[in-house]
N, C-alpha and C positions, 0 to 999 in steps of 0.2 A: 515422380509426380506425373512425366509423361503417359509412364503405363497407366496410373489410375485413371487418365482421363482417356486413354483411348479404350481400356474396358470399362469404361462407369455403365454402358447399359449394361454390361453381365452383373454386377455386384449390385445393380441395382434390383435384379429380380430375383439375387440368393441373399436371403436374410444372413447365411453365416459370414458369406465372404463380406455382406453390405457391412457388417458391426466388425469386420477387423478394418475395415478400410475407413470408416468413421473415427475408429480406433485413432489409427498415424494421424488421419488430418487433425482428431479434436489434440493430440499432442502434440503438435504444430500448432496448434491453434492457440495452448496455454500457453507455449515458450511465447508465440506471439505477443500474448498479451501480458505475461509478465515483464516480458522486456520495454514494451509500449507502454506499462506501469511504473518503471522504476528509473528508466533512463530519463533522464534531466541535466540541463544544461549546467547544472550546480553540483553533479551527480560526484558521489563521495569516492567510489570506484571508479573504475573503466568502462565499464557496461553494466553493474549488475545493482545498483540501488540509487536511488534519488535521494533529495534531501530535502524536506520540510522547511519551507520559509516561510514567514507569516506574513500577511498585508501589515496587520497592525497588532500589535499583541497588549492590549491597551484591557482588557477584561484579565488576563492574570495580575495586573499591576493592581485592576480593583477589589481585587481575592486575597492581594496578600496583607498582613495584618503583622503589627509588633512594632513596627519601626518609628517611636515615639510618640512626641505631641502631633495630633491632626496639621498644623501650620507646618509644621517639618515636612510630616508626609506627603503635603499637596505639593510645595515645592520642591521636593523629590520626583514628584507623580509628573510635573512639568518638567524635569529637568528631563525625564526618562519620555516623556513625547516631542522631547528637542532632539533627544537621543536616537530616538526611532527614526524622525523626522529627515535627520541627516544621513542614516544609514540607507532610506531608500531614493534619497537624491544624490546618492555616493559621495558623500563630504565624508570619508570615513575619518578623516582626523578630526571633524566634530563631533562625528557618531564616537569613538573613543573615547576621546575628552568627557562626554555627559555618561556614558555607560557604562566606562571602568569605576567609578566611585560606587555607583549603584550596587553596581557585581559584588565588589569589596563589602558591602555592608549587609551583602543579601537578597538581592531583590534576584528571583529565579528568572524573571523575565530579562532583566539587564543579562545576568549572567550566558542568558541561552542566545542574546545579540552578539555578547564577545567572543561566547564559543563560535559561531558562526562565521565572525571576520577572521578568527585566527584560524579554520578550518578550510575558508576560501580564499584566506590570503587578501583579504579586501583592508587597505590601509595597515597590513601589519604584514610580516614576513609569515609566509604559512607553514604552521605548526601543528599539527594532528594531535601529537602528545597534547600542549599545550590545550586544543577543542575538548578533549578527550574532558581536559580536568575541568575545564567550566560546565561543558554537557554535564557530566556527573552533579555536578553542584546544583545546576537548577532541578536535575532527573529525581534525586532524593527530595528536595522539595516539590514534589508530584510535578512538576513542568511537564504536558504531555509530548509537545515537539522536542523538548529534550530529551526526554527519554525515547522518542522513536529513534532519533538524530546516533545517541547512543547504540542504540542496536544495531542501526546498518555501521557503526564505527568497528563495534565487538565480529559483525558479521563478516564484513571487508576486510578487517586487519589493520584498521588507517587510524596508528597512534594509538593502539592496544594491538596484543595480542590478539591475534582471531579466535575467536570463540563460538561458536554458532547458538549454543545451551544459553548462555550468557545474555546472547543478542535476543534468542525466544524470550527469554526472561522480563528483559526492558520491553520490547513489545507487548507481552501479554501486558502489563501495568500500561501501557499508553491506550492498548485497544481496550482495555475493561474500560477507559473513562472516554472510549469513543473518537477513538484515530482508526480511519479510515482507513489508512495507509498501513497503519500498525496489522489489522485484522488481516489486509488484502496479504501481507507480505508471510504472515502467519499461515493461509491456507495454500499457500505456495511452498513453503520452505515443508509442511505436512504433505503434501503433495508428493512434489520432487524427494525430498526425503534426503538431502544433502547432511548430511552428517548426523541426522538423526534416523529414527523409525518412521517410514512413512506410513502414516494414519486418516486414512480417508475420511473418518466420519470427524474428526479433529478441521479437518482442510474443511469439512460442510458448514461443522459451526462457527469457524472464522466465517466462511465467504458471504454466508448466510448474512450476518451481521454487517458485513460492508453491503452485499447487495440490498439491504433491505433501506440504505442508505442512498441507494440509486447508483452504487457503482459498477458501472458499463461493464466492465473488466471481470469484475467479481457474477457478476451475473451470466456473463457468459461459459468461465470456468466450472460456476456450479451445474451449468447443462451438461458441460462434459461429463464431471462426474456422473450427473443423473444419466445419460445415456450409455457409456461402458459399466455403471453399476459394478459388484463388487468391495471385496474388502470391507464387509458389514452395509452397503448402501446398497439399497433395492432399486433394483435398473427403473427407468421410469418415461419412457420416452413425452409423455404426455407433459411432465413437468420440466423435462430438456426444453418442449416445445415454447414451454410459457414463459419461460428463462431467458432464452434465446427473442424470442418477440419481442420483450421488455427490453433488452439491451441491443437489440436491430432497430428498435422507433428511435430509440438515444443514438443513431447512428454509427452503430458497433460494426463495421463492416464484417468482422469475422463472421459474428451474430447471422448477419443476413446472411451471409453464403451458406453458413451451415443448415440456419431454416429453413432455405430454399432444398436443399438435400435433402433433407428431412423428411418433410412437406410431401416428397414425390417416391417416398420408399414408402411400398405396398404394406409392408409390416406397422409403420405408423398409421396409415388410414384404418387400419385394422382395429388397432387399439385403441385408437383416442379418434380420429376423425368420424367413425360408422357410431361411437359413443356417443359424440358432443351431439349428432346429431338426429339421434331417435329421441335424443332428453326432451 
């Protein structure tokens, strides 16, 4: 890092050396941010995935359907925001008591709070296996946080086998119905290429779909791509530009450093600055 910045005028006035040297920082720049993506205080791993907790998960309770007479299921529906209720004011032996019965008869949402305490250990002795098998339960009842919850489980190793193929699997079904997290973790894992084939134009149309959702993160990694281009993507520094802007106003620091580099290499005024401005 020293050397780059004591030759940044040289590589600033050779466009070859400028794109290897954009190169290392924009992959500093993804470990950055996927790290600054997945680490969480809740986080399933050691360092390498977060975990999905919800404020309130009171709309999949209104989605689900089967479970009797209407009088049954209201007072179900109430027992389950007594459930909630306790679980975020940490009564977890009330949070249990209202959301183990729930679990037991079905409700994906009960089921994706129990996995969650027995995963963190909150009012139960923590047991991964044990998360593994509630996650699953609500995951096949489409539960989207269950099924992300699931894939960093399959991904990590925590109370299954690690599986990587497995963990893509549960994420693409949480990102198709619009997890954020699902998609971001998707264009990283196609990226980096950790035990699959890595596939750049795969890592676009994840990131694509988070970015277009306003995530900082995802926004900024799509610059990267668009500026090393490659592996079927067409270099594009004009839309690095506009990537990186977007995810610099959201106060993406990376973002900002990198625009400002950008910005001042002569190869970019060329292309898109002397454009914007004859239009």
């Amino acid at each position: 890092m020293e050397n780059i910045l004591e030759n940044k005028k040289s590589w600033v006035e050779k466009s070859g050396v400028f794109l290897t040297q954009v190169l290392i920082l924009m992959i500093c720049g993804s470990i950055y941010a996927a790290n600054a993506r997945m680490i969480g205080t809740d986080a399933l791993s050691s360092s390498e995935y977060r975990h999905v907790t919800q404020e309130f998960d009171y709309l999949y309770m209104e989605r689900e359907t089967g479970y009797g007479m209407e009088e049954q299921k209201a007072t179900r529906y109430v027992e389950f925001r007594e459930g909630v209720h306790a679980y975020f004011q940490e009564d977890y032996t009330e949070a249990m008591s209202k959301l183990r019965p729930l679990a037991e008869t079905g409700y994906s949402s009960a089921q994706f709070y129990l996995a969650l305490m027995y995963d963190q250990g909150h009012g139960v002795i923590q047991n991964h296996a044990i998360a593994v098998k509630w996650y699953r339960k609500a995951a096949e009842q489409g539960h989207i946080d269950a099924q992300y919850n699931l894939g960093i489980a399959y991904a990590s190793g925590q109370g299954v086998k690690k599986n990587i193929h497995t963990a893509i699997y549960w994420w693409k079904r949480a990102a198709t119905y619009g997890s954020i997290d699902a998609q971001y973790n998707l264009g990283m894992v196609y990226t980096t290429g950790k035990g699959i084939m890595r596939n750049a134009m795969l890592a676009v149309k994840w990131w694509t779909k988070a970015a277009s959702k306003g995530d900082v993160a995802a926004l900024f990694n799509l610059g990267v791509v668009y500026i090393n281009g490659g592996d079927g993507v067409t270099q594009n520094l004009c839309e690095a530009s506009r990537l990186w802007k977007i995810s610099a106003e959201q106060g993406f620091n990376r973002a900002k450093t990198a625009l400002r580099m950008l910005h001042s290499m002569q190869r970019y005024r060329a292309s898109c600055f002397d454009v914007t401005a004859k239009k």
